[in-house]
PyMOL Python script that loads the backbone (N, CA, C, O; Angstrom):
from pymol import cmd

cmd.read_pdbstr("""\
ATOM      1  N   UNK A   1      -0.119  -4.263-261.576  1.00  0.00           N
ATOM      2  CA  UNK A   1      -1.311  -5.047-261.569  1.00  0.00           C
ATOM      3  C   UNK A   1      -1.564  -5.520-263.012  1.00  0.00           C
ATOM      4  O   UNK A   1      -1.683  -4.728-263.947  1.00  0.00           O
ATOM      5  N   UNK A   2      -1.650  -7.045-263.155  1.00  0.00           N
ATOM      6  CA  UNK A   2      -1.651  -7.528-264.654  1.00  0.00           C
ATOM      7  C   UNK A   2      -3.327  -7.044-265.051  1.00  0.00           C
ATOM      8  O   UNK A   2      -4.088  -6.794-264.116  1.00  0.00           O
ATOM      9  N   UNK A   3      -3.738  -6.954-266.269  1.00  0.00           N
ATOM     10  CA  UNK A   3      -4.970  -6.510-266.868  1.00  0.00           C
ATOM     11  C   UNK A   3      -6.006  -8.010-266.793  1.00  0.00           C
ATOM     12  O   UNK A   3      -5.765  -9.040-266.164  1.00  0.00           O
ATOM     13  N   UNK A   4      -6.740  -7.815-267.328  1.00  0.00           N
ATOM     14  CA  UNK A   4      -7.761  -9.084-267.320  1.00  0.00           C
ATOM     15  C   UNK A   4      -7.053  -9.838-268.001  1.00  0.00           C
ATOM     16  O   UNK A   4      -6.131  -9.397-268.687  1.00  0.00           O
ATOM     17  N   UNK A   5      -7.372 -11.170-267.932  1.00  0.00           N
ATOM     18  CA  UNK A   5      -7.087 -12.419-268.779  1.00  0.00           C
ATOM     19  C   UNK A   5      -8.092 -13.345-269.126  1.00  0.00           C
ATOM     20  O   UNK A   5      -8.897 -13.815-268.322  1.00  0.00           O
ATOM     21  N   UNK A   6      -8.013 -13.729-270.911  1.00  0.00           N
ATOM     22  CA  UNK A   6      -9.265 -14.829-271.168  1.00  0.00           C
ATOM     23  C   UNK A   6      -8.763 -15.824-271.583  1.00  0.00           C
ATOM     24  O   UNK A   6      -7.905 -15.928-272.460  1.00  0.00           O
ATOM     25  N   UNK A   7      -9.420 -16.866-270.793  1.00  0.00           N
ATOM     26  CA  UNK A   7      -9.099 -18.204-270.623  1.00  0.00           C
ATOM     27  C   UNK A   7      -9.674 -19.405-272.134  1.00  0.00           C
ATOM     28  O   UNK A   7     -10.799 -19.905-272.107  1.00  0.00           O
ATOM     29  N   UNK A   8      -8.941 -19.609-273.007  1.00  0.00           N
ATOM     30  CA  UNK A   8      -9.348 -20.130-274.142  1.00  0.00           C
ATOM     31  C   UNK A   8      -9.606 -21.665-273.950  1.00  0.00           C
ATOM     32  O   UNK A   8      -9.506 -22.198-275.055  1.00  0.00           O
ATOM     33  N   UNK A   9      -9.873 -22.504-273.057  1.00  0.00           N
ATOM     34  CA  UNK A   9      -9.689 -23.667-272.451  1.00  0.00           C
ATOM     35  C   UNK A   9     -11.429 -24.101-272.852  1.00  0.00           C
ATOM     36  O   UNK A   9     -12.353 -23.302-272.702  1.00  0.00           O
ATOM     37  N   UNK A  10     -11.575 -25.330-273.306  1.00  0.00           N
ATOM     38  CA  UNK A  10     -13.443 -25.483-273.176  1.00  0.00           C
ATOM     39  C   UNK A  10     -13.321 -26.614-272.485  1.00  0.00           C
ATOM     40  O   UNK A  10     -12.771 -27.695-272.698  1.00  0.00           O
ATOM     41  N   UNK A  11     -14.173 -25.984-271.291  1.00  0.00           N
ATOM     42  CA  UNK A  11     -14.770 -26.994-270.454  1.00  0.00           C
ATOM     43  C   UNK A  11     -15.923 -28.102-270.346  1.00  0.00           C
ATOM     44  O   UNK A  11     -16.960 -27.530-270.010  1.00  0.00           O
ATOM     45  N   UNK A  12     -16.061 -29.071-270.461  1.00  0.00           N
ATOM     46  CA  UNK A  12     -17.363 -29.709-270.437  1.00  0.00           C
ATOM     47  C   UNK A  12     -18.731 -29.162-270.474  1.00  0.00           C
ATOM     48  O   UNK A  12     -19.637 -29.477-271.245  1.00  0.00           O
ATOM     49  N   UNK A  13     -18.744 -28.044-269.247  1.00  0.00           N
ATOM     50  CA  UNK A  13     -20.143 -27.547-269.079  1.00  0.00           C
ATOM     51  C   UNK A  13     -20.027 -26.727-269.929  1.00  0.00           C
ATOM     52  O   UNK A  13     -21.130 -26.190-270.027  1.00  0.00           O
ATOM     53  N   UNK A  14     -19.020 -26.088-270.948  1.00  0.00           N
ATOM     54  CA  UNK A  14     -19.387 -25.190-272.556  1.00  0.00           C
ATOM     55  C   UNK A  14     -19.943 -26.041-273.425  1.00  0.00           C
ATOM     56  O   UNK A  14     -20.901 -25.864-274.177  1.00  0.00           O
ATOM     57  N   UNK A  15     -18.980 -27.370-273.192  1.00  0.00           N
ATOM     58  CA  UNK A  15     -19.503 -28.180-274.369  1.00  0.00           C
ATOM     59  C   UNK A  15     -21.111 -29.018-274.311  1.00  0.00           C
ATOM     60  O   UNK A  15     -21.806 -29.214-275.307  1.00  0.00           O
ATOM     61  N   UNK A  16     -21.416 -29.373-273.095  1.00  0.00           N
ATOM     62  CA  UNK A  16     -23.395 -29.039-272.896  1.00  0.00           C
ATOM     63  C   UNK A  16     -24.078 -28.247-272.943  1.00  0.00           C
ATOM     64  O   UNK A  16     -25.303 -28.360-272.908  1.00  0.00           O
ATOM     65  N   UNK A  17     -23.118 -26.713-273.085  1.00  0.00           N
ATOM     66  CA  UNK A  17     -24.563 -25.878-273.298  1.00  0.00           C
ATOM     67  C   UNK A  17     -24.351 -25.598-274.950  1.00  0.00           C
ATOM     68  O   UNK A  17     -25.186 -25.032-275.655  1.00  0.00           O
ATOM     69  N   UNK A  18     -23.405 -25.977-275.286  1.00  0.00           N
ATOM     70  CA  UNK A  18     -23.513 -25.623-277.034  1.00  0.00           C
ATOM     71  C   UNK A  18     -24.155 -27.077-277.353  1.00  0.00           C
ATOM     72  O   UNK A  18     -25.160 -26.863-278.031  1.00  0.00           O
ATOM     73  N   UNK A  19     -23.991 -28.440-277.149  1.00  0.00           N
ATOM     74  CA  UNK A  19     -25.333 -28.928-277.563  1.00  0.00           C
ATOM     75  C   UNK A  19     -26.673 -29.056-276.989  1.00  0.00           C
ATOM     76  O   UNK A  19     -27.619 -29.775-277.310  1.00  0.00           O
ATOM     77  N   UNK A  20     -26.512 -28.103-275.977  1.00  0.00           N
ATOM     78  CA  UNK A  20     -28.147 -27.513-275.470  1.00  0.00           C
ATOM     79  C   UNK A  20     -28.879 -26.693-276.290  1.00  0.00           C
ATOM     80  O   UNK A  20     -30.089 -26.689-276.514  1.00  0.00           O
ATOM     81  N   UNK A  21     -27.902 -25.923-276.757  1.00  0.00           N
ATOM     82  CA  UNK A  21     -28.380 -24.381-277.699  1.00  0.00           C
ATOM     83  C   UNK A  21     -28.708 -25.200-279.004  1.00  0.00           C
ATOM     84  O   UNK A  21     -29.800 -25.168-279.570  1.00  0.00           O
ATOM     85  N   UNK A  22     -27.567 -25.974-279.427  1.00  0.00           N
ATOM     86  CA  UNK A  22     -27.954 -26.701-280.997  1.00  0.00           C
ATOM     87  C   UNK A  22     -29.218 -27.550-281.064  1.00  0.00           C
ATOM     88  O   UNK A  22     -29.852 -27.706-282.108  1.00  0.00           O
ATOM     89  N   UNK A  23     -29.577 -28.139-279.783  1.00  0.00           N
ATOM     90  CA  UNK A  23     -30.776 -28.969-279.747  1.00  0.00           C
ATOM     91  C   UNK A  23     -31.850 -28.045-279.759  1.00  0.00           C
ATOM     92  O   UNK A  23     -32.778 -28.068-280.569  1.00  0.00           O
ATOM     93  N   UNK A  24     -31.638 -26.912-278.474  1.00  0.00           N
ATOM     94  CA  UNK A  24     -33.477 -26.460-278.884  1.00  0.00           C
ATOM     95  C   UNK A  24     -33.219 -25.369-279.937  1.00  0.00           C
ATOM     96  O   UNK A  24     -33.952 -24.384-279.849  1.00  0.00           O
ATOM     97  N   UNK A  25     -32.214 -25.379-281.010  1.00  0.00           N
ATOM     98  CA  UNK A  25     -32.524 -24.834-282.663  1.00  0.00           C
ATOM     99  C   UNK A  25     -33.354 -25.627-283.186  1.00  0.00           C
ATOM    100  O   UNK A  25     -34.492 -25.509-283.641  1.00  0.00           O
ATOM    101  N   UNK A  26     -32.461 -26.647-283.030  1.00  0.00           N
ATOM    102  CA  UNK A  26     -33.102 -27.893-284.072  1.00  0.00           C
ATOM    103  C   UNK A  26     -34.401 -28.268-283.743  1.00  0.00           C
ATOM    104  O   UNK A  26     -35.082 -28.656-284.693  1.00  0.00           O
ATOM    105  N   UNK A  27     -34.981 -28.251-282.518  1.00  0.00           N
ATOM    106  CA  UNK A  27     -36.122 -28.428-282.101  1.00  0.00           C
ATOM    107  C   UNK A  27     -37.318 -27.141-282.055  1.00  0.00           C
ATOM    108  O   UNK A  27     -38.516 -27.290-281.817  1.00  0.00           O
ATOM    109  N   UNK A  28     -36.545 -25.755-282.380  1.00  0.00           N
ATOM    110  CA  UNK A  28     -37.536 -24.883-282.561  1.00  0.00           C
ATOM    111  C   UNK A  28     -37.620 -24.782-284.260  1.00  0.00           C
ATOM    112  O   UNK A  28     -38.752 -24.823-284.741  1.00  0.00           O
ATOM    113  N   UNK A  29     -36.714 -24.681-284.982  1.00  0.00           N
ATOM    114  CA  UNK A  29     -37.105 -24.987-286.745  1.00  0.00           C
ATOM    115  C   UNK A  29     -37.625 -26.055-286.914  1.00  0.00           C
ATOM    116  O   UNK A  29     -38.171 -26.035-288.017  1.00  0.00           O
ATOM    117  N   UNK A  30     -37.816 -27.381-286.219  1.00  0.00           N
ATOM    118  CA  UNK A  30     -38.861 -28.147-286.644  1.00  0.00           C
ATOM    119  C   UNK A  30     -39.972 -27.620-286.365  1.00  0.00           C
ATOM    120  O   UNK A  30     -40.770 -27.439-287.284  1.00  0.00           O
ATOM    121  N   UNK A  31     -40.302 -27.246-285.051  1.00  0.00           N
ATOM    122  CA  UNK A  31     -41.842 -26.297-284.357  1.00  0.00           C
ATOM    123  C   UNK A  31     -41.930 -25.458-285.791  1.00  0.00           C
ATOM    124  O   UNK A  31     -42.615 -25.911-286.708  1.00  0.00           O
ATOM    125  N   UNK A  32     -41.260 -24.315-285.921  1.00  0.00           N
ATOM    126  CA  UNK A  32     -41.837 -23.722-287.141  1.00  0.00           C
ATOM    127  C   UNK A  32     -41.793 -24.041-288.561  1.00  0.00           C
ATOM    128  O   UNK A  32     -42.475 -23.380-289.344  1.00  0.00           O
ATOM    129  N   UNK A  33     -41.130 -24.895-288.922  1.00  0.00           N
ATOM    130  CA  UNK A  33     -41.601 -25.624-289.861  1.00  0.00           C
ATOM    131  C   UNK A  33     -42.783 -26.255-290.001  1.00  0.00           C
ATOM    132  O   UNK A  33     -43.437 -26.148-291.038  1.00  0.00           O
ATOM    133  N   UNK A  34     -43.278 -27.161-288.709  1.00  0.00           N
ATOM    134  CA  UNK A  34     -44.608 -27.799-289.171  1.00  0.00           C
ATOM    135  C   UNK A  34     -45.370 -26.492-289.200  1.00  0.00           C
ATOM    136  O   UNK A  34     -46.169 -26.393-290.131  1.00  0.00           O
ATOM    137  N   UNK A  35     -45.294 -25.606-288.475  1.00  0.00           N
ATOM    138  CA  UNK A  35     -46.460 -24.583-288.276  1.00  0.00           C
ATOM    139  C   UNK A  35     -46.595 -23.697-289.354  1.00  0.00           C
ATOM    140  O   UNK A  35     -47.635 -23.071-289.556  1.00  0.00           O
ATOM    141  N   UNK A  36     -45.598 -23.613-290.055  1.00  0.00           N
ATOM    142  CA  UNK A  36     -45.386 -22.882-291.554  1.00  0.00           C
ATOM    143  C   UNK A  36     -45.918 -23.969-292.731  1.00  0.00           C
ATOM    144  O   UNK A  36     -46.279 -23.697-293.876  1.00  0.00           O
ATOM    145  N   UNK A  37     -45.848 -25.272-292.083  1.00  0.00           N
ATOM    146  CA  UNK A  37     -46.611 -25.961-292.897  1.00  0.00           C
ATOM    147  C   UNK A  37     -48.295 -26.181-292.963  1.00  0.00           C
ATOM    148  O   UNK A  37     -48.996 -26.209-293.974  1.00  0.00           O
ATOM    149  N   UNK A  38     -48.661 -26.311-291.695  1.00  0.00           N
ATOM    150  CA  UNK A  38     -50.146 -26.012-291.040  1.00  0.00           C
ATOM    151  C   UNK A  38     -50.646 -25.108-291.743  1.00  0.00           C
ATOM    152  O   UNK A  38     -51.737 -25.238-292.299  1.00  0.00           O
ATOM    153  N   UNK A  39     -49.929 -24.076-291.818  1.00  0.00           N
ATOM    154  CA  UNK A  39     -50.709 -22.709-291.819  1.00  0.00           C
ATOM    155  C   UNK A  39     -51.137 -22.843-293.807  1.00  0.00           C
ATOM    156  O   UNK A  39     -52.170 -22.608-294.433  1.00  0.00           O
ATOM    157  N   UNK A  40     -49.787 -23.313-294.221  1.00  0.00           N
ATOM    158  CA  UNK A  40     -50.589 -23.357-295.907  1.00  0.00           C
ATOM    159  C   UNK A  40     -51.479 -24.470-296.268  1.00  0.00           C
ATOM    160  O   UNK A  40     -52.420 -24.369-297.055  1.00  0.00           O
ATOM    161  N   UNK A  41     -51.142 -25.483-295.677  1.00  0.00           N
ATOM    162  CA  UNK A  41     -52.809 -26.157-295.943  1.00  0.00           C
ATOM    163  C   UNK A  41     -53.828 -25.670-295.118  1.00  0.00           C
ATOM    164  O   UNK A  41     -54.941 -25.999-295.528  1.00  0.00           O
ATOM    165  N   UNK A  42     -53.831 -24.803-293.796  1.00  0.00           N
ATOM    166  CA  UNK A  42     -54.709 -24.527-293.883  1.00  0.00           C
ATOM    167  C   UNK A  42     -55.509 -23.453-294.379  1.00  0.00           C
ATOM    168  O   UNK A  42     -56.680 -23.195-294.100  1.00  0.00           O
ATOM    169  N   UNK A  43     -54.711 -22.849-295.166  1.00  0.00           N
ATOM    170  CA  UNK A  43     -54.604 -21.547-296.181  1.00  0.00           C
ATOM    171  C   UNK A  43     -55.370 -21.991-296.951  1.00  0.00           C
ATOM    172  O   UNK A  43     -56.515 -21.542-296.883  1.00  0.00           O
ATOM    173  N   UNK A  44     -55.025 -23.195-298.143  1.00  0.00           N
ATOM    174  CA  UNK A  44     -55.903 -23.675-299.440  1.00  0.00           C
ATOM    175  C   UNK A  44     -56.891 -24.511-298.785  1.00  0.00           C
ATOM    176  O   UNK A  44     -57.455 -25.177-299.653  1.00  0.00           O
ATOM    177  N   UNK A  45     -57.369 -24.780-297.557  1.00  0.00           N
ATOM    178  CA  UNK A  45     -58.816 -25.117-297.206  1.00  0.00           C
ATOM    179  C   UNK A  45     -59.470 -24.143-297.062  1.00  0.00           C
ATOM    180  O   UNK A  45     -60.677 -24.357-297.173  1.00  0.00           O
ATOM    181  N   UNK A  46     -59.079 -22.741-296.778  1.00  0.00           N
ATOM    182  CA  UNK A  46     -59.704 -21.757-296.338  1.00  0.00           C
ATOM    183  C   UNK A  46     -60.390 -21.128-297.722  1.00  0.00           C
ATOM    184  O   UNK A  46     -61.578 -20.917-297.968  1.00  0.00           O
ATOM    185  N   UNK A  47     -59.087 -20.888-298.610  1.00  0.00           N
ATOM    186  CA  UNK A  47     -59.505 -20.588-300.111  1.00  0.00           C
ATOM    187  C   UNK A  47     -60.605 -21.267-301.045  1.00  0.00           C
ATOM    188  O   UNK A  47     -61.358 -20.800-301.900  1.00  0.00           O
ATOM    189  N   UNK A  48     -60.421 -22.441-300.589  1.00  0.00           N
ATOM    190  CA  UNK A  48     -61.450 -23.685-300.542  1.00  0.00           C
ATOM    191  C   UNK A  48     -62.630 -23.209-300.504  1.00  0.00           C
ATOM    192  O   UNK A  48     -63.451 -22.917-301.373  1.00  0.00           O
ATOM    193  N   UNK A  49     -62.617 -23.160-299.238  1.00  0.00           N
ATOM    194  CA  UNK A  49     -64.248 -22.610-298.501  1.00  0.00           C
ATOM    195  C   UNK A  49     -64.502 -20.853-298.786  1.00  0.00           C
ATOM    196  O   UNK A  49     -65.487 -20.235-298.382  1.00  0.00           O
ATOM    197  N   UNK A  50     -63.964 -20.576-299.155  1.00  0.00           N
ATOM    198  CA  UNK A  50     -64.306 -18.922-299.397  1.00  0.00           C
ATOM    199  C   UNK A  50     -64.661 -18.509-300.985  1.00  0.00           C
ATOM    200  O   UNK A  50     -65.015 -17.384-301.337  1.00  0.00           O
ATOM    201  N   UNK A  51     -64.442 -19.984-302.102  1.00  0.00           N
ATOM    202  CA  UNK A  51     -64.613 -19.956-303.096  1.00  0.00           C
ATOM    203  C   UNK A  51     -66.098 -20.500-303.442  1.00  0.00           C
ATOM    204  O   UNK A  51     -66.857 -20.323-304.395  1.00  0.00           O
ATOM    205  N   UNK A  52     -66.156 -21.090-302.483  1.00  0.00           N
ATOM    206  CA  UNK A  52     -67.312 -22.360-302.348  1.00  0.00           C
ATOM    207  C   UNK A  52     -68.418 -21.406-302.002  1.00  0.00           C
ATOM    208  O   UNK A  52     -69.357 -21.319-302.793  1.00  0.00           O
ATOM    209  N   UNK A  53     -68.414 -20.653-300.870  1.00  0.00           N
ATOM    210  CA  UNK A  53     -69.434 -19.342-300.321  1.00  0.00           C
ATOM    211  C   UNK A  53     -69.636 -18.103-301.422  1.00  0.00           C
ATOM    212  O   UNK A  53     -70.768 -17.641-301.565  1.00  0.00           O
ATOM    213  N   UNK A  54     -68.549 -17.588-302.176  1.00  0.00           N
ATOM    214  CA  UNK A  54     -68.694 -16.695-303.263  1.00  0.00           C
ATOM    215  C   UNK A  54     -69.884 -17.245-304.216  1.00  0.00           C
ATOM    216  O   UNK A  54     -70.828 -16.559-304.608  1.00  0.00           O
ATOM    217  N   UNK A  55     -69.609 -18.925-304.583  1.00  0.00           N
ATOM    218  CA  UNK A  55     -70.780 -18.922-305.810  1.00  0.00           C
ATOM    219  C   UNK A  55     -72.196 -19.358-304.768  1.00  0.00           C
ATOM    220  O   UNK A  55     -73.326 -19.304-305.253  1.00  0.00           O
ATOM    221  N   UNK A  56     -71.967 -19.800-303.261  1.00  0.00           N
ATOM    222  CA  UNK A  56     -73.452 -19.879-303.123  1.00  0.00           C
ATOM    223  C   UNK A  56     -74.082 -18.227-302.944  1.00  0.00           C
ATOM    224  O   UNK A  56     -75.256 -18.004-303.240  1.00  0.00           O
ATOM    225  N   UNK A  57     -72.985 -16.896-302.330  1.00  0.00           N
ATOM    226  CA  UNK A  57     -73.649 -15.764-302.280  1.00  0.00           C
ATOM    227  C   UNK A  57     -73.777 -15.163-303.884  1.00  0.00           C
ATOM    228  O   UNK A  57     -74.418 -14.122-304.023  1.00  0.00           O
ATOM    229  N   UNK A  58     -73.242 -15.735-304.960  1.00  0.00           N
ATOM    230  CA  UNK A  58     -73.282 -15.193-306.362  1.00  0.00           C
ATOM    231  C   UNK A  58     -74.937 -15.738-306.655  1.00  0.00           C
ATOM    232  O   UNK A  58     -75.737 -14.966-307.184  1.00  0.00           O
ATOM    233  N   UNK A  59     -75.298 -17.000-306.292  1.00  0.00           N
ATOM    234  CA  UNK A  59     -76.350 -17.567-306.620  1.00  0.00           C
ATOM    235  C   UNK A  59     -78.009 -16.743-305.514  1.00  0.00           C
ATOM    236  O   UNK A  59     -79.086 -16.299-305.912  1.00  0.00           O
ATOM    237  N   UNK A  60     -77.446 -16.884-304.165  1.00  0.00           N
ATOM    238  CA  UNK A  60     -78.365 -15.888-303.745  1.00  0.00           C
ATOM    239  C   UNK A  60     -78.866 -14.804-303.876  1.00  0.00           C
ATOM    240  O   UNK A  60     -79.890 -14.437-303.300  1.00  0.00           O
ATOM    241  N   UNK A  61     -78.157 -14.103-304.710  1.00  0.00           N
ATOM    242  CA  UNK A  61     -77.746 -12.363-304.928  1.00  0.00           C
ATOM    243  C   UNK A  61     -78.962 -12.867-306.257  1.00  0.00           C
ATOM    244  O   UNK A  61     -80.104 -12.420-306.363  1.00  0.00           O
ATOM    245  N   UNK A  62     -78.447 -13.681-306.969  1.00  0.00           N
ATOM    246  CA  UNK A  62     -79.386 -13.882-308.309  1.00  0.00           C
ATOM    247  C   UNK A  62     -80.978 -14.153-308.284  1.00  0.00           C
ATOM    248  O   UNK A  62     -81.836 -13.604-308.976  1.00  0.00           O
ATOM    249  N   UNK A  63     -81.136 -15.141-307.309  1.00  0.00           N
ATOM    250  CA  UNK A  63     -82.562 -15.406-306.725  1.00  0.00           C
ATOM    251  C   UNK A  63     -83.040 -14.096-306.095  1.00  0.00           C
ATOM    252  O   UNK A  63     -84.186 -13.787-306.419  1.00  0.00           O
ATOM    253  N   UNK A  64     -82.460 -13.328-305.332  1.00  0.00           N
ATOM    254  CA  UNK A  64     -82.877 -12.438-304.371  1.00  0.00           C
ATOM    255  C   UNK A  64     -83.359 -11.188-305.824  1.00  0.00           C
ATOM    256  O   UNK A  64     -84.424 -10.571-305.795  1.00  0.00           O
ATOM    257  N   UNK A  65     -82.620 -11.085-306.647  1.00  0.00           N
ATOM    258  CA  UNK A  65     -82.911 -10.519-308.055  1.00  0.00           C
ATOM    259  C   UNK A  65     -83.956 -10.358-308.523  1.00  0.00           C
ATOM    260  O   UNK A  65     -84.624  -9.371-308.829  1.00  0.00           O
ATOM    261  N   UNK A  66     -84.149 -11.997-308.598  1.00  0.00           N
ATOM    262  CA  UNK A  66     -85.191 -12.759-309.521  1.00  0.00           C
ATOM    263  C   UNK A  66     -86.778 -12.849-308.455  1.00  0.00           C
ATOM    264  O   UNK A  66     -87.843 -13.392-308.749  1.00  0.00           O
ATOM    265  N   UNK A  67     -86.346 -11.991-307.000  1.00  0.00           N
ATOM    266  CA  UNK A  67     -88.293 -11.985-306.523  1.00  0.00           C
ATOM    267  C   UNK A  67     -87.816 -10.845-306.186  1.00  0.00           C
ATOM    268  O   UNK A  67     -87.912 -10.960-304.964  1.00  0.00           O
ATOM    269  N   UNK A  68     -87.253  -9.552-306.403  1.00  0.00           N
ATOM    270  CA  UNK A  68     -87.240  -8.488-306.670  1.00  0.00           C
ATOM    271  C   UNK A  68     -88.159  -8.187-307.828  1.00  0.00           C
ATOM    272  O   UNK A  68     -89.363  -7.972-307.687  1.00  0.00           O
ATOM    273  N   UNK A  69     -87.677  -8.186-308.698  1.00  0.00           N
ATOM    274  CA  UNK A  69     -88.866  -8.736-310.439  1.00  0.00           C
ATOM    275  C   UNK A  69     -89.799  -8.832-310.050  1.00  0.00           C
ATOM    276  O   UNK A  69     -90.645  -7.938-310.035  1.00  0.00           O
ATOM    277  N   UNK A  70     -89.953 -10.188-309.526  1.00  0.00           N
ATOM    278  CA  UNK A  70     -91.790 -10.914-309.270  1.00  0.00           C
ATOM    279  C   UNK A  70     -92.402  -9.813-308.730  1.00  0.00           C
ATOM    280  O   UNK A  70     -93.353  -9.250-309.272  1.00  0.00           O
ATOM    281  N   UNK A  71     -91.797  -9.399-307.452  1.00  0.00           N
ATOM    282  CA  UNK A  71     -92.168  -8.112-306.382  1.00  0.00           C
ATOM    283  C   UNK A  71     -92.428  -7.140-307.253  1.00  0.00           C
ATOM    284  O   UNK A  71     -93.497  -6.556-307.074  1.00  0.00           O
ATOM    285  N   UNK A  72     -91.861  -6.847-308.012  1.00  0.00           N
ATOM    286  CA  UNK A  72     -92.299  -5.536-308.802  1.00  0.00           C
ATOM    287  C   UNK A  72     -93.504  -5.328-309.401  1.00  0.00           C
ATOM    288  O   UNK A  72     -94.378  -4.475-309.245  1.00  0.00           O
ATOM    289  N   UNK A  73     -93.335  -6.639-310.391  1.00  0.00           N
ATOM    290  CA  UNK A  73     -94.993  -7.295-311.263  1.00  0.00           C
ATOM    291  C   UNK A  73     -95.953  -6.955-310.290  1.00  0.00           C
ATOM    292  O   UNK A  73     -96.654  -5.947-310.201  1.00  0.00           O
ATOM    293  N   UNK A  74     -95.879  -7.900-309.613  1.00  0.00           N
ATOM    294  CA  UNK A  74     -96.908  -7.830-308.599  1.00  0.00           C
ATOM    295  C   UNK A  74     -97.545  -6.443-308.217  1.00  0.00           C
ATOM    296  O   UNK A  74     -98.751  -6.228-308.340  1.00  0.00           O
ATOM    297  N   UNK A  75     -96.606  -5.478-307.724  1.00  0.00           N
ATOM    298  CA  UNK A  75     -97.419  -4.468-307.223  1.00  0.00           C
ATOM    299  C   UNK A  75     -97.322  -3.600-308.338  1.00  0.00           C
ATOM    300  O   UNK A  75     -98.145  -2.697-308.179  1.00  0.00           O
ATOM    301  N   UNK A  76     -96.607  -3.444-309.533  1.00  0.00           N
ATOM    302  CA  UNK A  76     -97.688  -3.250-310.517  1.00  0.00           C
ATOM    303  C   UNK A  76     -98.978  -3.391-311.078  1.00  0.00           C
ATOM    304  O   UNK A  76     -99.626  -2.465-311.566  1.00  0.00           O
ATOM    305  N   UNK A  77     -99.418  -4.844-310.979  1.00  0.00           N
ATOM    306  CA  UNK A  77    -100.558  -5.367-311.127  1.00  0.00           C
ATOM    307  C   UNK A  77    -101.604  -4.509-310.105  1.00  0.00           C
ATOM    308  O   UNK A  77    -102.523  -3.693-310.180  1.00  0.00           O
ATOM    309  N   UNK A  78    -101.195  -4.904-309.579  1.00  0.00           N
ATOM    310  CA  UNK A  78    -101.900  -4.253-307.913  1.00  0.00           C
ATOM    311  C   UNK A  78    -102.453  -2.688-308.092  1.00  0.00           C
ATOM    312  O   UNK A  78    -103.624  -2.357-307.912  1.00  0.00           O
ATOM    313  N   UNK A  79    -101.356  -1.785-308.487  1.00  0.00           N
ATOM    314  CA  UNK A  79    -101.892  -1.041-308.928  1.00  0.00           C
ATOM    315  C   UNK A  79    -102.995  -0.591-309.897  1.00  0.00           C
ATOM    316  O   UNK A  79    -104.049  -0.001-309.657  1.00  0.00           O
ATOM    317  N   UNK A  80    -102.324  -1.151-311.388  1.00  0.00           N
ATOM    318  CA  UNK A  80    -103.100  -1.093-312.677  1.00  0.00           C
ATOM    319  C   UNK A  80    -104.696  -1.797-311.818  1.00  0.00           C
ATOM    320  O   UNK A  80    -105.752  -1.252-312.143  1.00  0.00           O
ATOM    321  N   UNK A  81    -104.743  -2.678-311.032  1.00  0.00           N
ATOM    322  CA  UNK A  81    -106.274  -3.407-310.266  1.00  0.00           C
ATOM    323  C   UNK A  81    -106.791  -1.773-309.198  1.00  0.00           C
ATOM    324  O   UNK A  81    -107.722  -1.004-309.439  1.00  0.00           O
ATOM    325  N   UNK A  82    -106.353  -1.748-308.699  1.00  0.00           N
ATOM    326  CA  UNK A  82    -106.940  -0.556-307.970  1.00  0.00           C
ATOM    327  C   UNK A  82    -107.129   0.664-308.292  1.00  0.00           C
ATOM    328  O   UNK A  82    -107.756   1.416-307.546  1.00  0.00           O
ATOM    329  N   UNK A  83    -106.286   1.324-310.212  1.00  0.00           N
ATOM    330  CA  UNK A  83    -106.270   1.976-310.669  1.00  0.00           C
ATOM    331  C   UNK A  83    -108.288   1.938-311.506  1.00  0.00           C
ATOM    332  O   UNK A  83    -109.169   2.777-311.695  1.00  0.00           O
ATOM    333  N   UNK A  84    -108.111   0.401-311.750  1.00  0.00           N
ATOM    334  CA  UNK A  84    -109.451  -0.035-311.878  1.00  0.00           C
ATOM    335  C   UNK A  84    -110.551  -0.095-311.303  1.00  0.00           C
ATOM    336  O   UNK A  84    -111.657   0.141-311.791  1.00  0.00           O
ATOM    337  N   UNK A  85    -110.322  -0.377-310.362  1.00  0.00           N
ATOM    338  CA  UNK A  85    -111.468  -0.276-309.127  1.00  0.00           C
ATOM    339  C   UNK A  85    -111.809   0.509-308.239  1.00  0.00           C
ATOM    340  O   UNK A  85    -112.478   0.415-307.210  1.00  0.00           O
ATOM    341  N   UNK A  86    -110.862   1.906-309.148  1.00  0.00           N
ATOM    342  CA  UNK A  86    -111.406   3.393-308.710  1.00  0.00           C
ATOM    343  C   UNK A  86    -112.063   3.814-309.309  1.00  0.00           C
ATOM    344  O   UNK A  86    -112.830   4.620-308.785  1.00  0.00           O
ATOM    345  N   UNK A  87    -112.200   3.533-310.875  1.00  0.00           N
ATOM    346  CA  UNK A  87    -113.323   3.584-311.740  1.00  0.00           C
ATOM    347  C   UNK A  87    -114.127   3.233-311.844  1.00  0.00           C
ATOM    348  O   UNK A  87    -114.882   3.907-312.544  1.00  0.00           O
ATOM    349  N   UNK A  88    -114.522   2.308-311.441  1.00  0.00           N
ATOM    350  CA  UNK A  88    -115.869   1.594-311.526  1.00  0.00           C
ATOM    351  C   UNK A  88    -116.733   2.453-310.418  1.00  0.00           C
ATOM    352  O   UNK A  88    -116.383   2.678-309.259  1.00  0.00           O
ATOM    353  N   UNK A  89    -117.862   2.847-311.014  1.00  0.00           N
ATOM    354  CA  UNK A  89    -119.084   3.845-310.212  1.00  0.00           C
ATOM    355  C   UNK A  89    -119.539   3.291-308.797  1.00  0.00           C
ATOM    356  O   UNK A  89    -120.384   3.897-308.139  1.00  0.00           O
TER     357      UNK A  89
END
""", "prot")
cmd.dss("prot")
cmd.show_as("cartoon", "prot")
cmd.util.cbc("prot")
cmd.orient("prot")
């Protein structure tokens, strides 16, 4: 009984599925190419906007500061006034 045998011959339908396989390469590295491209611009819009929010929360943080202060005065005052107007007979 002879052993297996492989047939080195290419047939047509090899030669459509190897430019089947080469096409959807070529057609999936373009897919991830644009999408590897997408993704970094939409990376430096993001950086964009996350730089842009840092100085408006740097600026809120400062105001929110600055009537912390006032707040303080104030009920200092408030006090030193009622510290007063426990004295009076």
């Amino acid at each position: 009984m002879p052993g297996p045998t492989i047939d080195y011959r290419i047939s047509f339908g090899n030669i459509l599925v190897m430019v089947a396989m080469l096409g959807s390469l070529g057609v999936g590295w373009g897919v991830l190419n644009s999408s590897s491209t997408n993704l970094a611009i939409r990376h430096t819009e993001l950086s964009a906007t996350v730089a842009a929010q840092e100085s408006r929360i740097r600026s809120l943080e400062m105001t929110s500061a600055r009537v912390d202060e006032r707040m303080i005065l104030i009920l200092d005052s408030l006090r030193k006034i009622e510290g007063r107007l426990e004295m009076v007979p």
